[in-house]
C-alpha positions in Angstrom: 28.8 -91.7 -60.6 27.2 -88.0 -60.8 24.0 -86.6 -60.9 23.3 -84.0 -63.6 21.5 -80.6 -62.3 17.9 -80.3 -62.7 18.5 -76.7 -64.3 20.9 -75.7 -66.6 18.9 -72.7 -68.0 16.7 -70.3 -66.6 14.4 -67.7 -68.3 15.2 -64.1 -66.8 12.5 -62.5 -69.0 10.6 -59.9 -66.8 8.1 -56.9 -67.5 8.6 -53.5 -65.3 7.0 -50.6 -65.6 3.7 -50.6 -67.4 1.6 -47.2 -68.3 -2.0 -48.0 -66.9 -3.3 -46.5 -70.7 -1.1 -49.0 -72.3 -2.2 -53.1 -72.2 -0.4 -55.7 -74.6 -3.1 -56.4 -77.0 -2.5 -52.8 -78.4 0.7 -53.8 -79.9 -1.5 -55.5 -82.3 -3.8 -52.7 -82.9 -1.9 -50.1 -83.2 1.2 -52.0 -84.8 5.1 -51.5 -83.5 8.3 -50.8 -85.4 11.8 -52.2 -84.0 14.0 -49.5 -83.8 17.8 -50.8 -84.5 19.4 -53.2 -81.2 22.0 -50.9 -79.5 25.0 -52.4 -77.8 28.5 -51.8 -76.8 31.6 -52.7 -79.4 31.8 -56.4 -77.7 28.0 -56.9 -78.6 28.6 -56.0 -82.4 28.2 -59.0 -83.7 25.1 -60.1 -81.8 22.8 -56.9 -82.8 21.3 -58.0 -86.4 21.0 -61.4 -85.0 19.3 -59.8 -81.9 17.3 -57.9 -84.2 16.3 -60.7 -86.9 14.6 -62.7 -83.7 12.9 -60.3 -82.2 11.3 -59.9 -86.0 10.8 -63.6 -86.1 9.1 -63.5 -82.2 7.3 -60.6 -82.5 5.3 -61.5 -86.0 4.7 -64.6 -84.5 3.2 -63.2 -81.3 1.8 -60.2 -82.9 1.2 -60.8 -86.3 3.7 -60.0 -89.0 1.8 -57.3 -90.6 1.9 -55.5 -87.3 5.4 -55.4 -87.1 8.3 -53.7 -88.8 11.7 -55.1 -88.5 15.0 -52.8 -88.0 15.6 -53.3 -91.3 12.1 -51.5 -92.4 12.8 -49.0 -89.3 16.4 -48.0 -90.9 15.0 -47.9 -94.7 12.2 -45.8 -93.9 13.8 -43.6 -91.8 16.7 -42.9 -94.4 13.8 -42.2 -97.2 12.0 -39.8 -94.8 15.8 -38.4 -93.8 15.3 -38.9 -90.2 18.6 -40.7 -89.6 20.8 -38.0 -88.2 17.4 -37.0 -86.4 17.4 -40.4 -84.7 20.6 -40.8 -84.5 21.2 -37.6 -82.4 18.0 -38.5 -80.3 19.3 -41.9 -79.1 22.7 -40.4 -78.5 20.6 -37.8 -76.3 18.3 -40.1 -74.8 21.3 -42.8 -73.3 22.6 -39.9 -71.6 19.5 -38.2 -70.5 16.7 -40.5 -70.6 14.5 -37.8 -72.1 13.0 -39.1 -75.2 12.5 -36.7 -78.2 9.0 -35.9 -78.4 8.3 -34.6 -82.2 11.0 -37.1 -83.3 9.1 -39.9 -82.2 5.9 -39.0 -83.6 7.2 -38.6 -87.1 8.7 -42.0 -86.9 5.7 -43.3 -86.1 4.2 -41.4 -88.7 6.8 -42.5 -91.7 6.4 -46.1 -90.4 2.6 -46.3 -90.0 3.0 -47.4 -85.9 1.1 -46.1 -82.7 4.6 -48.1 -80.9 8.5 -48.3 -81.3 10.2 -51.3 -79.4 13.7 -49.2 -77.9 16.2 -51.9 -76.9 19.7 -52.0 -75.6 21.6 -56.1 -75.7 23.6 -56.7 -72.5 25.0 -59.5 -70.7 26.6 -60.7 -67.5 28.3 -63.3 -65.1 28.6 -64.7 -62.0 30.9 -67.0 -60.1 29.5 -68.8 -56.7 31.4 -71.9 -55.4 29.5 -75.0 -53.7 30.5 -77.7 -52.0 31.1 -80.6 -53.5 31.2 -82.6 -49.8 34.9 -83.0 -50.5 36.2 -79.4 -51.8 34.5 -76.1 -53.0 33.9 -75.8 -56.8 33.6 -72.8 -59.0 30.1 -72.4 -60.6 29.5 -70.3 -63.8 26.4 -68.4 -64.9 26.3 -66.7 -68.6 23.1 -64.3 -69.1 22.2 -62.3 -72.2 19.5 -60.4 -71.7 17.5 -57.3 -73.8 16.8 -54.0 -71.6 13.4 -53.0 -73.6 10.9 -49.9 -73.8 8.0 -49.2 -75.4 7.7 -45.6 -76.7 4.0 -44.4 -78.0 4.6 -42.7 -81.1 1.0 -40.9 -80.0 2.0 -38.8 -76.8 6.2 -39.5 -77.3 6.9 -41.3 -73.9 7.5 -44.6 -72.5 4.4 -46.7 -71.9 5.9 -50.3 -71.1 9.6 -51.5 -70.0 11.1 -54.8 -68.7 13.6 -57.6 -70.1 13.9 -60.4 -72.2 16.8 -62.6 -70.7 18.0 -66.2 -70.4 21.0 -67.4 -68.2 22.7 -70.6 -68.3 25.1 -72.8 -66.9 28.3 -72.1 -68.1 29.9 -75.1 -71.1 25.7 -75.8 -71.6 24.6 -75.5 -74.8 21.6 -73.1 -76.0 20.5 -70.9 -78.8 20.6 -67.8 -76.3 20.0 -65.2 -78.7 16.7 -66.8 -80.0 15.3 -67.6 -76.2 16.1 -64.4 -75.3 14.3 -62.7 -78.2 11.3 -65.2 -77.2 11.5 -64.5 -73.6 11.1 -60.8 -74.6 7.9 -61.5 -77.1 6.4 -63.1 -74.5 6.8 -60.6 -71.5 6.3 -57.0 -73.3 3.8 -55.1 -72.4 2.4 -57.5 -69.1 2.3 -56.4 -65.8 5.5 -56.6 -63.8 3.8 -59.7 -62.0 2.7 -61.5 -65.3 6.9 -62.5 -66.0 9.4 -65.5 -65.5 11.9 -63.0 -63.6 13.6 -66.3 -63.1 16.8 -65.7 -60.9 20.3 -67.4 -62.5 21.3 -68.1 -58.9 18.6 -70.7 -59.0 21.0 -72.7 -61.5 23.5 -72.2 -58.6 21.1 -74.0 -55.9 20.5 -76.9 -58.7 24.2 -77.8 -59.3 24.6 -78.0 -55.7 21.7 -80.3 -54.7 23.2 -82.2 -57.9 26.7 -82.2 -56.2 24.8 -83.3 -52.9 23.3 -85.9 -54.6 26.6 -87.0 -56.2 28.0 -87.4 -52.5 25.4 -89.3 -50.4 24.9 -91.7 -53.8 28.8 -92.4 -53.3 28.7 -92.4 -49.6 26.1 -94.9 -49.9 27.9 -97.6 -52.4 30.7 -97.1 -50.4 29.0 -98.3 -47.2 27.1 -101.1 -48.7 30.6 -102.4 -50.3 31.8 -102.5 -46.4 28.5 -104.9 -45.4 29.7 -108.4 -45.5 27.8 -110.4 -48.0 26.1 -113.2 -45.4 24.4 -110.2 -44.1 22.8 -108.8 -47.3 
């Protein structure tokens, strides 16, 4: 006998910092280019992946003809010969956090986009034990989540930043790239109190009322088995 948690994913998604001359609906208007997904060597193969949903997620939230994809942002900038340019600038900007003015405003420019959708794939775990009633076991949380900016092409700065995330229970199933690209389509450019910002140590607290569960539904069959049958 054992009771299955109620959770075994959580949507970490969550907006930050928001410009008050910046609102959501002017993604639409003024139309937003996906600059390439940046990640460390262990991420490799999750970037185009990363970068193909957010296309998908963001033409479906947006529009698609208010969107171009990484691929479109790495083409055009190549036939305008802004890729050292860019290169150079995101080089500069992870270790200063200053964002290249006049660079930015001729990518939007070339691409024909008030907004450029900076993001950077990460992931993480944790390990928390519960008791079972018996012994303590190991629990397992796997997130993936999307570090995300909005830069304004108009005045070169950031006007919006927050996360698309997901975490899970470890050996649970889930397409975690895809929600993760969702969970970010759905939370840029809100107010930091408009988001999931679902915590994966609630997965934690749901494997252990779960393991409770298990215990006293033992406990109980066990103590019925001990009542003589003439008194049932």
């Amino acid at each position: 006998m054992s009771c299955q948690p109620s959770r075994t994913m959580v949507d970490t998604s969550c907006p930050g910092y928001k410009s008050q001359n910046f609102a959501r609906e002017q993604i639409a208007t003024g139309k937003i280019g996906i600059m390439p997904v940046l990640g460390g060597e262990e991420k490799e193969q999750f970037r185009r992946p990363m970068a193909n949903q957010l296309n998908v997620h963001f033409s479906k939230t947006f529009g698609k003809e208010n969107v171009r994809s990484a691929q479109q942002v790495i083409q055009t900038l190549n036939e305008y010969n802004l890729a050292e340019d860019y290169s150079l600038a995101i080089e500069t900007y992870r270790r200063t956090g200053i964002v290249t003015e006049d660079l930015v405003k001729r990518m939007g420019d070339a691409l024909g986009v008030e907004y450029l959708l900076y993001t950077s794939l990460l992931s993480a775990s944790e390990v928390d034990f519960i008791y079972t009633g018996n012994s303590y076991e190991k629990v397992q949380t796997d997130e993936i989540y999307i570090q995300a900016q909005v830069w304004s092409t108009n005045i070169g700065d950031v006007v919006w930043e927050g996360k698309g995330g997901i975490a899970k229970l470890q050996n649970y199933d889930g397409d975690m790239i895809e929600l993760t690209a969702r969970g970010l389509a759905q939370v840029v450019g809100k107010d930091s109190n408009q988001g999931p910002c679902e915590q994966p140590s609630t997965l934690v607290k749901a494997v252990q009322q779960a393991s409770t569960n298990t215990y006293l539904a033992v406990a109980l069959v066990s103590l019925i088995a001990l009542i003589p049958i003439s008194m049932l």
